[in-house]
mmCIF file of the C-alpha atoms, coordinates in Angstrom:
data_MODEL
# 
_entry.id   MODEL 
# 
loop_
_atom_site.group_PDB 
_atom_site.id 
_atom_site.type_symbol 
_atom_site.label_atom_id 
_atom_site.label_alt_id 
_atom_site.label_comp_id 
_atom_site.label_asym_id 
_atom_site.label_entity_id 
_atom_site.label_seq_id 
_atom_site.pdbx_PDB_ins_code 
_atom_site.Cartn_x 
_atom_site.Cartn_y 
_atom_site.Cartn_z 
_atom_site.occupancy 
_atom_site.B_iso_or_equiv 
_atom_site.pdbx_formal_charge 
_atom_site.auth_seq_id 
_atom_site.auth_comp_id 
_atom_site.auth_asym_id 
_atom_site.auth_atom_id 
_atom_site.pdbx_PDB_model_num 
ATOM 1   C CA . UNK A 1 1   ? -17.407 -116.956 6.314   1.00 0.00 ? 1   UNK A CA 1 
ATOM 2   C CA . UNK A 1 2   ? -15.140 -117.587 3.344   1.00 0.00 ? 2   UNK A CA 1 
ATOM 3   C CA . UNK A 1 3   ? -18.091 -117.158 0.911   1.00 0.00 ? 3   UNK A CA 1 
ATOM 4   C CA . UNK A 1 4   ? -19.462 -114.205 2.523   1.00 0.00 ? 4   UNK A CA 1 
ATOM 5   C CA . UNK A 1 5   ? -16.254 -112.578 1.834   1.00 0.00 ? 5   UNK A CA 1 
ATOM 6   C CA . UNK A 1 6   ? -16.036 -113.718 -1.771  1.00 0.00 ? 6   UNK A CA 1 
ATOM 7   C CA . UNK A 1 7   ? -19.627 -112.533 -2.287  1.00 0.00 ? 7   UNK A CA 1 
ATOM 8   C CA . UNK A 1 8   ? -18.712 -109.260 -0.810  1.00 0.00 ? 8   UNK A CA 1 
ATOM 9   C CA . UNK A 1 9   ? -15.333 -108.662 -2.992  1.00 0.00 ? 9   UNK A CA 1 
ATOM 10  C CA . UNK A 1 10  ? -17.153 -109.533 -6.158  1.00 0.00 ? 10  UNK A CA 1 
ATOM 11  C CA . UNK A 1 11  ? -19.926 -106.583 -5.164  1.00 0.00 ? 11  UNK A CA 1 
ATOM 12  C CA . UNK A 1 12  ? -17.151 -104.745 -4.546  1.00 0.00 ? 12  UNK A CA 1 
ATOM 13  C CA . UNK A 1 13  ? -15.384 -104.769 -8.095  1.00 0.00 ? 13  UNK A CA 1 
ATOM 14  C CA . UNK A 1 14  ? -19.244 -104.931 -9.563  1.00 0.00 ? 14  UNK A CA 1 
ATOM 15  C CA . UNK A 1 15  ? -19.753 -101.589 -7.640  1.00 0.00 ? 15  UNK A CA 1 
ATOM 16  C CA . UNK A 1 16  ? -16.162 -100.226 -8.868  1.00 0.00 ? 16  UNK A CA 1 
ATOM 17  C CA . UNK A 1 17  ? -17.002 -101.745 -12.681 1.00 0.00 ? 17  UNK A CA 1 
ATOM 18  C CA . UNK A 1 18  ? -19.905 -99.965  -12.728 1.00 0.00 ? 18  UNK A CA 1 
ATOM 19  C CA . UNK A 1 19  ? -19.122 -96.697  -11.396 1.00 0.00 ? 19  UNK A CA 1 
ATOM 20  C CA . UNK A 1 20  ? -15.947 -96.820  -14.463 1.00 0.00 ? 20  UNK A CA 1 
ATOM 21  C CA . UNK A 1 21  ? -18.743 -97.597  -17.231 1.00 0.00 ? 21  UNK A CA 1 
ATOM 22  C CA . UNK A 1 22  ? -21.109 -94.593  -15.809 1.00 0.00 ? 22  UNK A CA 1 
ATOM 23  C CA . UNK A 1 23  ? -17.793 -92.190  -15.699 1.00 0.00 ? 23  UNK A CA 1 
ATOM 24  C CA . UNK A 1 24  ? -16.780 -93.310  -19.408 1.00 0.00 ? 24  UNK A CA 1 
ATOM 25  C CA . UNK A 1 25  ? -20.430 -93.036  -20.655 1.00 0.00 ? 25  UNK A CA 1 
ATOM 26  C CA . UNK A 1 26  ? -20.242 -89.818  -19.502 1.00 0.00 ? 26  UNK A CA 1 
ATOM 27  C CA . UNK A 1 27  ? -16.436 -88.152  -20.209 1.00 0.00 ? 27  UNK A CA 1 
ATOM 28  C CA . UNK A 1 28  ? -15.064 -90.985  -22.610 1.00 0.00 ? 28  UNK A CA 1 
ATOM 29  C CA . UNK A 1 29  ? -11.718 -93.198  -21.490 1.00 0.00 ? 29  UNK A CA 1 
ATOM 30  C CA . UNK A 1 30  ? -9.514  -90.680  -21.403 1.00 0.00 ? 30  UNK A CA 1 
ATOM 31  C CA . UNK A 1 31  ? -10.887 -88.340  -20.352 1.00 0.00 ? 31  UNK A CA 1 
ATOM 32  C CA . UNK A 1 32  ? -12.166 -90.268  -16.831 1.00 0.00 ? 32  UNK A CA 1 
ATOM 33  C CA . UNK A 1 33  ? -9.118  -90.383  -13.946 1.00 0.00 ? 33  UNK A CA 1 
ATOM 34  C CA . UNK A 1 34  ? -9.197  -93.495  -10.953 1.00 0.00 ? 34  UNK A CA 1 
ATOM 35  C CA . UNK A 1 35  ? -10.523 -89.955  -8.764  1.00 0.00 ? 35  UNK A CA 1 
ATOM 36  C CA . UNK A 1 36  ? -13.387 -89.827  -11.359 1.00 0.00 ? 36  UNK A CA 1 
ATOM 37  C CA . UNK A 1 37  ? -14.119 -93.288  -10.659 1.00 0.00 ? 37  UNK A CA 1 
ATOM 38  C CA . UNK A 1 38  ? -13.436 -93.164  -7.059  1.00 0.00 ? 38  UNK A CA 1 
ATOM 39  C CA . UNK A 1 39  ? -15.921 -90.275  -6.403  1.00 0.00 ? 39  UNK A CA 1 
ATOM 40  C CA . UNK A 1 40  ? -18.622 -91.839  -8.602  1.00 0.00 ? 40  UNK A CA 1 
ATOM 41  C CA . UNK A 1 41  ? -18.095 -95.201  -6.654  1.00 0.00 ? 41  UNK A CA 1 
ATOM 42  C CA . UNK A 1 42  ? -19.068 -93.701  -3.633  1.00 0.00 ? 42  UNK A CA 1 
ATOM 43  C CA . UNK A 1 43  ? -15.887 -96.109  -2.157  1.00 0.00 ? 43  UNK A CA 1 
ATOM 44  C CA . UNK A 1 44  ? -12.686 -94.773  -0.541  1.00 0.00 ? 44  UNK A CA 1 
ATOM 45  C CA . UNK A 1 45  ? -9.390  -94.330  -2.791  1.00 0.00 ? 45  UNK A CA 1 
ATOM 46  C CA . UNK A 1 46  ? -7.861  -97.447  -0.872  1.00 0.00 ? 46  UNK A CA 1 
ATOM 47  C CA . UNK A 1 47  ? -10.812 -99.475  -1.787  1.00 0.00 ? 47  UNK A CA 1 
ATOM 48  C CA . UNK A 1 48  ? -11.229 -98.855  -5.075  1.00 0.00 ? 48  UNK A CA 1 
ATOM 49  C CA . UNK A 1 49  ? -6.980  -99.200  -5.251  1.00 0.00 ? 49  UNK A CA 1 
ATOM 50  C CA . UNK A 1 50  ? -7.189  -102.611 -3.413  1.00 0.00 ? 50  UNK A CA 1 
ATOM 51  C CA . UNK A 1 51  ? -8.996  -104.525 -6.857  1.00 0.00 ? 51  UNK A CA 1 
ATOM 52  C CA . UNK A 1 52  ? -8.060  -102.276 -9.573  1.00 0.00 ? 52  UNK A CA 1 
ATOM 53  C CA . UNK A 1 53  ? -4.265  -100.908 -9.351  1.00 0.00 ? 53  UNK A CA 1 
ATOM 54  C CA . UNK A 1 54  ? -4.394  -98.758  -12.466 1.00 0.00 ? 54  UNK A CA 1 
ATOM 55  C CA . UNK A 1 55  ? -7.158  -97.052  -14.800 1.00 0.00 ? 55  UNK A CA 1 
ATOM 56  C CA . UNK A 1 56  ? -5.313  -99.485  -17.281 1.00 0.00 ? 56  UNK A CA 1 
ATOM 57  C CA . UNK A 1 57  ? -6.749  -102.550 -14.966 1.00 0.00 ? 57  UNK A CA 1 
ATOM 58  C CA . UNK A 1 58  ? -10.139 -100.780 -15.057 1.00 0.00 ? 58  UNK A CA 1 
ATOM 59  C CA . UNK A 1 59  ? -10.204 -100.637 -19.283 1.00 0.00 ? 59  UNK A CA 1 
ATOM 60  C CA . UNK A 1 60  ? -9.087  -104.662 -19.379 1.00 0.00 ? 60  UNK A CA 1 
ATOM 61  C CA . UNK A 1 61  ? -12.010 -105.259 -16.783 1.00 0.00 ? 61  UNK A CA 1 
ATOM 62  C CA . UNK A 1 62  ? -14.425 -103.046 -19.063 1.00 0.00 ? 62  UNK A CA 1 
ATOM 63  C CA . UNK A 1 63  ? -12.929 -104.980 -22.522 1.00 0.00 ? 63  UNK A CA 1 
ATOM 64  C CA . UNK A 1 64  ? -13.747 -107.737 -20.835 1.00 0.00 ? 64  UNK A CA 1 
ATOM 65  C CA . UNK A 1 65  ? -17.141 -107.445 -20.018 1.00 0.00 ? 65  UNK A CA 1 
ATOM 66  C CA . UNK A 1 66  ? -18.053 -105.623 -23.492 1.00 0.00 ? 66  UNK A CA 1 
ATOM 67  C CA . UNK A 1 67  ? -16.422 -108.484 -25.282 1.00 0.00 ? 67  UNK A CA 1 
ATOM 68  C CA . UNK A 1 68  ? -17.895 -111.180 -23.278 1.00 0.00 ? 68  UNK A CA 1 
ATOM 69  C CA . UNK A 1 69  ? -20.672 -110.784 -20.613 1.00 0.00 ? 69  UNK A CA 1 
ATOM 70  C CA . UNK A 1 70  ? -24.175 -112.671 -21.384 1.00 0.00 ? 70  UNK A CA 1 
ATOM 71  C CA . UNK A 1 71  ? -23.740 -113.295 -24.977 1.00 0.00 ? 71  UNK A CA 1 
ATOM 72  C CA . UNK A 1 72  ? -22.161 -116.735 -24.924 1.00 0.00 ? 72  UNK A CA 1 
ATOM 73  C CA . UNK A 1 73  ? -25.490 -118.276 -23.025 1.00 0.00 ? 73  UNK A CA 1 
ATOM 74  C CA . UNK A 1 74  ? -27.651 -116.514 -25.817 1.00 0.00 ? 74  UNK A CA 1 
ATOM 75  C CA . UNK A 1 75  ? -25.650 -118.191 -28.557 1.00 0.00 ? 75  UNK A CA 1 
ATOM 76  C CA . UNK A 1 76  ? -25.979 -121.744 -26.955 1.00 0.00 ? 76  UNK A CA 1 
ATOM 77  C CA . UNK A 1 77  ? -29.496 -121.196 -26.439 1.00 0.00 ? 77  UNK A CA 1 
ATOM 78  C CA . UNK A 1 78  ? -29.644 -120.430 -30.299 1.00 0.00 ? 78  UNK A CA 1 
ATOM 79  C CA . UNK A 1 79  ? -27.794 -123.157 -31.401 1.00 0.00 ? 79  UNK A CA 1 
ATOM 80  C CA . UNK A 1 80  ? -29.483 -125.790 -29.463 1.00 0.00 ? 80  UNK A CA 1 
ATOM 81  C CA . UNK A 1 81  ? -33.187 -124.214 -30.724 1.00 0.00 ? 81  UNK A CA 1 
ATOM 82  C CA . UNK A 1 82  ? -31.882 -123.271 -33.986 1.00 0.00 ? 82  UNK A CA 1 
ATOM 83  C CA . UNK A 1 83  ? -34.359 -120.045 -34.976 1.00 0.00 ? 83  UNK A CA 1 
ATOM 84  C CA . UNK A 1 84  ? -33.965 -117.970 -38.137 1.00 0.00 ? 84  UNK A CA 1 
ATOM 85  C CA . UNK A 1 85  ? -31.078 -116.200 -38.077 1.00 0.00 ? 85  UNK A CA 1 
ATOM 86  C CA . UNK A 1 86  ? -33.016 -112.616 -37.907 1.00 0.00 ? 86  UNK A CA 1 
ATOM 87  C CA . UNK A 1 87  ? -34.257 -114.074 -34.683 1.00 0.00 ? 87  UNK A CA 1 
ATOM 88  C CA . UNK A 1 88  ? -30.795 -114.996 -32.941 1.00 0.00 ? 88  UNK A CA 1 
ATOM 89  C CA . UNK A 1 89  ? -29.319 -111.417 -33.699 1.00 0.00 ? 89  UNK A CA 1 
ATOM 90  C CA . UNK A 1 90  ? -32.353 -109.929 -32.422 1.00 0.00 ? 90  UNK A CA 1 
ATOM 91  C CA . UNK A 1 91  ? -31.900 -112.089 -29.054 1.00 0.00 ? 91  UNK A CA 1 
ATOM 92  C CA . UNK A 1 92  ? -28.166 -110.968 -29.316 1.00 0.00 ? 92  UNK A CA 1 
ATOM 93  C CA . UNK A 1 93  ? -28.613 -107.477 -29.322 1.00 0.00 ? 93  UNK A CA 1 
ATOM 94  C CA . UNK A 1 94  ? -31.562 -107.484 -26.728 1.00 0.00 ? 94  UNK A CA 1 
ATOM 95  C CA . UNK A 1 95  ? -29.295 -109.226 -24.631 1.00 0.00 ? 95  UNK A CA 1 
ATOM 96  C CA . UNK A 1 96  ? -26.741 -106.206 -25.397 1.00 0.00 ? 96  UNK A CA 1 
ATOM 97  C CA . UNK A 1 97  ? -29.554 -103.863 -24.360 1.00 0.00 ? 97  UNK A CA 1 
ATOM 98  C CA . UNK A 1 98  ? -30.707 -104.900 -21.525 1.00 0.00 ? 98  UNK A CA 1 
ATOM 99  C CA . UNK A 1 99  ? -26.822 -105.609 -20.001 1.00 0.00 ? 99  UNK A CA 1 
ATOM 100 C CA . UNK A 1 100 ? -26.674 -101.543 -20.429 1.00 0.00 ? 100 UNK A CA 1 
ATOM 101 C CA . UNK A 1 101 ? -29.871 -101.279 -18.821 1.00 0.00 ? 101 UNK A CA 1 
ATOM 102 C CA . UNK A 1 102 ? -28.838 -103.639 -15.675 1.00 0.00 ? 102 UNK A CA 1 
ATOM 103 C CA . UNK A 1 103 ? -25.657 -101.176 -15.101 1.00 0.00 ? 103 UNK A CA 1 
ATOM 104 C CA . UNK A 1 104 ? -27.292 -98.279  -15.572 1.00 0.00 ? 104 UNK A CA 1 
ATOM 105 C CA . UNK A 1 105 ? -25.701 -96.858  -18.687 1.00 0.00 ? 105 UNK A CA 1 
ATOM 106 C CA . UNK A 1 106 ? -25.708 -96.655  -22.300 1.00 0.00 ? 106 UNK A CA 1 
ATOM 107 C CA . UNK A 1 107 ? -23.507 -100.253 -23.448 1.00 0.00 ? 107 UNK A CA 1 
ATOM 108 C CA . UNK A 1 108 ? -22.888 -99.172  -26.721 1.00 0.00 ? 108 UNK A CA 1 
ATOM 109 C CA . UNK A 1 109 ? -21.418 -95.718  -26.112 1.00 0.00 ? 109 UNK A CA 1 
ATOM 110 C CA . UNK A 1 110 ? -18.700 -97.782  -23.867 1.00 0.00 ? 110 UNK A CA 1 
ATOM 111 C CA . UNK A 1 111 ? -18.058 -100.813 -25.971 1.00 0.00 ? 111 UNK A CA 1 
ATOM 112 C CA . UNK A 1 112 ? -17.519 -98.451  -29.367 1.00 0.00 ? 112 UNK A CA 1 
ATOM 113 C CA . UNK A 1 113 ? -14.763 -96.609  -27.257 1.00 0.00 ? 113 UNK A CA 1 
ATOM 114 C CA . UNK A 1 114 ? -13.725 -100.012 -25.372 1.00 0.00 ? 114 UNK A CA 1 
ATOM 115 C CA . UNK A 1 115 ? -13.098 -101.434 -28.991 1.00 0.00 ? 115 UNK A CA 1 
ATOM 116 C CA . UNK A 1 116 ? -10.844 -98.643  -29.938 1.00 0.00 ? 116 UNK A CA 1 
ATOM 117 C CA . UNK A 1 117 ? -8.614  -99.248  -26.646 1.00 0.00 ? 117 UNK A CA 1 
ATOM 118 C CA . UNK A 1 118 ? -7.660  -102.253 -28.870 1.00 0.00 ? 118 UNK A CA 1 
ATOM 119 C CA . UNK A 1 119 ? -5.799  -100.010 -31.434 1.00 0.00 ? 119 UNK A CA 1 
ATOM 120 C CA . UNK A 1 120 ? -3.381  -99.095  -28.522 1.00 0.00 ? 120 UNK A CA 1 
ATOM 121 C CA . UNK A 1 121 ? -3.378  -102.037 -26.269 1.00 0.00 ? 121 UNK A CA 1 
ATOM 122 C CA . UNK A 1 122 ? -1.647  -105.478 -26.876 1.00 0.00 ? 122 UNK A CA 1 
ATOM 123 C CA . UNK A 1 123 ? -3.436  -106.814 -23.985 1.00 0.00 ? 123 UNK A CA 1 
ATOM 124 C CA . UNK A 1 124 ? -6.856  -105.437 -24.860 1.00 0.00 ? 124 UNK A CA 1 
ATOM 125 C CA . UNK A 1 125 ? -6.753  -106.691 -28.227 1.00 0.00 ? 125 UNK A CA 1 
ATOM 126 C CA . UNK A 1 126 ? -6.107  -109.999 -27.163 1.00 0.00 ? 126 UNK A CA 1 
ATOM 127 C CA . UNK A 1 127 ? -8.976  -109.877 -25.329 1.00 0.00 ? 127 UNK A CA 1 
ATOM 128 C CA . UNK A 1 128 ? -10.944 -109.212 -28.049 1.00 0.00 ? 128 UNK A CA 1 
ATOM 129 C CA . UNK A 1 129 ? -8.758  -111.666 -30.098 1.00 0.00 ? 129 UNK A CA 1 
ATOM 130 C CA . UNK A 1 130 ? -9.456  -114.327 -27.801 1.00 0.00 ? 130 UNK A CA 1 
ATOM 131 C CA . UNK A 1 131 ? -13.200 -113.705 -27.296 1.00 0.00 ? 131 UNK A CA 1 
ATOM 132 C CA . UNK A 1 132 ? -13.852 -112.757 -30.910 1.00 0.00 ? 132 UNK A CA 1 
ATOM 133 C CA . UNK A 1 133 ? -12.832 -116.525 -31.361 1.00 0.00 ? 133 UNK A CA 1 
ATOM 134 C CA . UNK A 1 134 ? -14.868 -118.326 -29.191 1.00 0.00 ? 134 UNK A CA 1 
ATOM 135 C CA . UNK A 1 135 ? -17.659 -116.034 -30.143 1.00 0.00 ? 135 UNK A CA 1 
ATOM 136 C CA . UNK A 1 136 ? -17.352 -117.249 -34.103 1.00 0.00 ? 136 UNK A CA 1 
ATOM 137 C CA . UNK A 1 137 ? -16.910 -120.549 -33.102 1.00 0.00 ? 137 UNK A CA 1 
ATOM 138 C CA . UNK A 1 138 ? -20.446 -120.173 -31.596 1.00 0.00 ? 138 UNK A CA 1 
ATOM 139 C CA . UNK A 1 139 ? -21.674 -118.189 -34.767 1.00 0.00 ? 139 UNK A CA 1 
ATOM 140 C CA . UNK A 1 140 ? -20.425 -120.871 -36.702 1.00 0.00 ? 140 UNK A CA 1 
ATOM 141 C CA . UNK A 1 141 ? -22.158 -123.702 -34.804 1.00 0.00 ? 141 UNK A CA 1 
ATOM 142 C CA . UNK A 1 142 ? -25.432 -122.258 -35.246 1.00 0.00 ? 142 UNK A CA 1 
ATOM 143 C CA . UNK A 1 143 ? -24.894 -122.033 -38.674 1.00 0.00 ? 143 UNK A CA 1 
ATOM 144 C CA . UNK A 1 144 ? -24.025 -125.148 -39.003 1.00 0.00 ? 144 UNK A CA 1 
ATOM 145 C CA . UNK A 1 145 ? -27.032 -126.330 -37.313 1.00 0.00 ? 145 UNK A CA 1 
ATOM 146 C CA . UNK A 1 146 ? -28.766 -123.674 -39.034 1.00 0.00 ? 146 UNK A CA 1 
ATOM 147 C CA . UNK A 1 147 ? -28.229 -125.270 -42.055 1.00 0.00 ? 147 UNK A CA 1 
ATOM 148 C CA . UNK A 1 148 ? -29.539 -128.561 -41.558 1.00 0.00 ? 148 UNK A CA 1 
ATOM 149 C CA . UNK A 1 149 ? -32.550 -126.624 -40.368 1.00 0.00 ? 149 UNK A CA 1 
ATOM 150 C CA . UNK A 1 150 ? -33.095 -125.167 -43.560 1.00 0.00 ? 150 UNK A CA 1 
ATOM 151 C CA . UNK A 1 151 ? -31.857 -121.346 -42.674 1.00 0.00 ? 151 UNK A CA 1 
ATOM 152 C CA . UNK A 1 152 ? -28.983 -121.685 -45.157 1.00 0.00 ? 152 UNK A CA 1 
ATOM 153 C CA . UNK A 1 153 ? -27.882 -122.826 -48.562 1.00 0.00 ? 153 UNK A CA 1 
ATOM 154 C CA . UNK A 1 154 ? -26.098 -125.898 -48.107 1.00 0.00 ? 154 UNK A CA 1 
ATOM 155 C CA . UNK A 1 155 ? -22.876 -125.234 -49.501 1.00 0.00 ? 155 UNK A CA 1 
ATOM 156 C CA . UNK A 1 156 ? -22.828 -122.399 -46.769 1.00 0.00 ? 156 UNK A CA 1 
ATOM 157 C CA . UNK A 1 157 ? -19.750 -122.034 -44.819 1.00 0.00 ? 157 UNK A CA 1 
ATOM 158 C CA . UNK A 1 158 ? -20.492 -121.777 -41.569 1.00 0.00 ? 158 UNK A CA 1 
ATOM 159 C CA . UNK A 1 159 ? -17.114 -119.464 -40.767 1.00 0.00 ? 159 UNK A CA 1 
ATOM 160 C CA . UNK A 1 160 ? -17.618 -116.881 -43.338 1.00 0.00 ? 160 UNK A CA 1 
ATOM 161 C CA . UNK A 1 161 ? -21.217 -116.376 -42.425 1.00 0.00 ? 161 UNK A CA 1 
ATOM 162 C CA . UNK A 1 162 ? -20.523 -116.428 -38.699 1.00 0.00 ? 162 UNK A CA 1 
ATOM 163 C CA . UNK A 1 163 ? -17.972 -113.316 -39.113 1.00 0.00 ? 163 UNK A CA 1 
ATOM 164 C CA . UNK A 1 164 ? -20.944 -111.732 -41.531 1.00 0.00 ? 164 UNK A CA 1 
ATOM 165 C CA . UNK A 1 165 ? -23.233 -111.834 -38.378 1.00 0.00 ? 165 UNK A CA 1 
ATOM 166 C CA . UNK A 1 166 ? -20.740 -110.950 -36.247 1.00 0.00 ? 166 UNK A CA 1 
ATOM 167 C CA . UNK A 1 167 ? -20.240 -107.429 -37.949 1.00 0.00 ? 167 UNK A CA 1 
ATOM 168 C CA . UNK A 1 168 ? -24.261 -106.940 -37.775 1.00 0.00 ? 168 UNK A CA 1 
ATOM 169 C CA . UNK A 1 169 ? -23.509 -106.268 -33.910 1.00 0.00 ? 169 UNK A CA 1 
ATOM 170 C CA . UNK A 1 170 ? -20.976 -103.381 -33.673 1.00 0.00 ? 170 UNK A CA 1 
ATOM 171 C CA . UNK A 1 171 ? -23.010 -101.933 -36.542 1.00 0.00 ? 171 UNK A CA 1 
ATOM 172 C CA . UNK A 1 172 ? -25.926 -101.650 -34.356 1.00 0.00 ? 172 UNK A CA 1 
ATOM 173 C CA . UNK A 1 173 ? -24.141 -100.065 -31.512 1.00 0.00 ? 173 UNK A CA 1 
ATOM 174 C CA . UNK A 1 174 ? -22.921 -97.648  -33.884 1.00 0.00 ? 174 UNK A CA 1 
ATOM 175 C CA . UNK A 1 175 ? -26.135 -96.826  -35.644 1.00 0.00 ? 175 UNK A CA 1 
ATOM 176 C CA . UNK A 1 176 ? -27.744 -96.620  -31.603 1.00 0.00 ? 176 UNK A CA 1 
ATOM 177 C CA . UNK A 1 177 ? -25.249 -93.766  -30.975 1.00 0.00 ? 177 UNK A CA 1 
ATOM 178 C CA . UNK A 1 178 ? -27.315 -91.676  -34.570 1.00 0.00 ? 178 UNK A CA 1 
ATOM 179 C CA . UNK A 1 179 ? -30.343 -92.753  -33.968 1.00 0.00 ? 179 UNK A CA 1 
ATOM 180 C CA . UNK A 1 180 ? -31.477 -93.468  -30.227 1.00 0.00 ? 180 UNK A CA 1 
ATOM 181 C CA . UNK A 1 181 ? -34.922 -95.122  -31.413 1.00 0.00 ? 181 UNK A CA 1 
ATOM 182 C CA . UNK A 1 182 ? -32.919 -97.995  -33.126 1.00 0.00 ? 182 UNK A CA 1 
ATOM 183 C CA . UNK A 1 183 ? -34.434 -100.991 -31.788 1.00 0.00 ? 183 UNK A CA 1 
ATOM 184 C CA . UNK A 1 184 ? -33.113 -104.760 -32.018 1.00 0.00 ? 184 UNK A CA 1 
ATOM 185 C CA . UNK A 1 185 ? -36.093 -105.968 -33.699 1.00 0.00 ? 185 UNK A CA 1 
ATOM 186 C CA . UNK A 1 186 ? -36.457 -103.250 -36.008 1.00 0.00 ? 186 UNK A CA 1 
ATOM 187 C CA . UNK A 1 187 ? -32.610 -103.664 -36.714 1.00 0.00 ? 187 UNK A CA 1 
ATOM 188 C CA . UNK A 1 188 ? -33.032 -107.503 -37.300 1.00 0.00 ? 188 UNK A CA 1 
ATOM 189 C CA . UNK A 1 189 ? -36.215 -107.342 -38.956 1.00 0.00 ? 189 UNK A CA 1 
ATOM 190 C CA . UNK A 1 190 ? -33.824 -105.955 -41.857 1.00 0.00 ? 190 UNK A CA 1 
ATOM 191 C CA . UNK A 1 191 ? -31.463 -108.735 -41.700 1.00 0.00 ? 191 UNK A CA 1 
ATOM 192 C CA . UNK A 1 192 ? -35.027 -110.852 -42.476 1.00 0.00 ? 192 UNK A CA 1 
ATOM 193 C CA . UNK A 1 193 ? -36.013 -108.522 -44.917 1.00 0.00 ? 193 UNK A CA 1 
ATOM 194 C CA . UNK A 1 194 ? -32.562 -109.121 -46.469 1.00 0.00 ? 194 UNK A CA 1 
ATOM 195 C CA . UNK A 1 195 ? -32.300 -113.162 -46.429 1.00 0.00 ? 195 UNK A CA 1 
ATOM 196 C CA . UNK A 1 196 ? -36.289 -112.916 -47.784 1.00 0.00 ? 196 UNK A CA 1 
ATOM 197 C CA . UNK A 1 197 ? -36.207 -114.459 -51.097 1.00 0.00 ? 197 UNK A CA 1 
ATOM 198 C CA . UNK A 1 198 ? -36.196 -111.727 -53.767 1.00 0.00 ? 198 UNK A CA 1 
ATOM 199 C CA . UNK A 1 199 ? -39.197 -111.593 -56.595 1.00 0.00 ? 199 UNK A CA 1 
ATOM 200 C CA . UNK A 1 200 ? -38.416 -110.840 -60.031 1.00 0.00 ? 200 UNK A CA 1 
ATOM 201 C CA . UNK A 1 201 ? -39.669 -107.892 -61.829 1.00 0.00 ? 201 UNK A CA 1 
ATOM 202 C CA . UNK A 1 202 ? -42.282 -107.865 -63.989 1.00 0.00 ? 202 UNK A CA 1 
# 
């Protein structure tokens, strides 16, 4: 019985999660109330109340899902394969895709506006702090391993590129917003284009 009830509180605050990312998709942070997200729940006012006491507890639930959710298993799975880096940010931003695509909503619309919480929120940007670390440190061991597999010079350090491919990903969410038929291949297929050996002119 114990797990059923676990099981059915963590629907619960998936349910309430989701019905926040749908109302801020929509009207932006501030301009979505807990009523918003109540109605579009389809929950009562003391449910919703019971796992998130404030829209503030909703926005650190939402950084941490934009900061965090599914992208750590796709960076182990590239550092333990070891493709071309093209390849791993394509995989990356796939993943990105397809999380906005399993909730029902545009990601990147809520993770540009969940990023700028950080300019007002200690607590959010710790969030980010903290998972913006442990997401270079997994940059960084790919490149590390990426070098040894011939993907980068070998004076490389693995820290500065790891924040260089780390920027490639809000940049897509922010080119996605301009131009909706932005895809991740066709984004990384410029990052190939990019680390392609140049020819000189004739």
């Amino acid at each position: 019985m114990p797990k059923v009830n676990e099981e059915h509180r963590a629907a619960r605050r998936e349910q309430i999660i989701d019905a926040m990312l749908r109302c801020v998709a929509r009207d932006g942070f501030h301009k979505t109330s807990m009523a918003a997200v109540v109605a579009e729940s389809g929950l009562s006012a003391g449910a919703v109340y019971l796992y998130f006491k404030s829209k503030d507890d909703l926005i650190r639930a939402i950084a941490e899902l934009v900061a965090s959710e599914g992208l750590s298993a796709v960076l182990d799975q590239a550092a333990a394969d070891v493709p071309p880096p093209h390849q791993v940010l394509a995989m990356v931003l796939e993943r990105v895709v397809a999380l906005g695509e399993e909730r029902g909503v545009e990601l990147h619309r809520v993770a540009l506006q969940a990023w700028a919480e950080a300019a007002r929120s200690n607590e959010i940007m710790a969030i980010y702090r903290r998972e913006g670390a442990r997401g270079r440190g997994a940059w960084a061991t790919y490149v590390e391993r990426g070098i040894a597999a011939g993907h980068f010079p070998r004076d490389t350090d693995p820290t500065r590129i790891a924040h260089t491919l780390i920027g490639l990903i809000p940049g897509f969410m922010v080119q996605r917003l301009f131009f909706e038929d932005l895809t991740p291949a066709a984004y990384a297929a410029g990052l190939a284009d990019l680390m392609r050996p140049s020819v000189a002119p004739e």
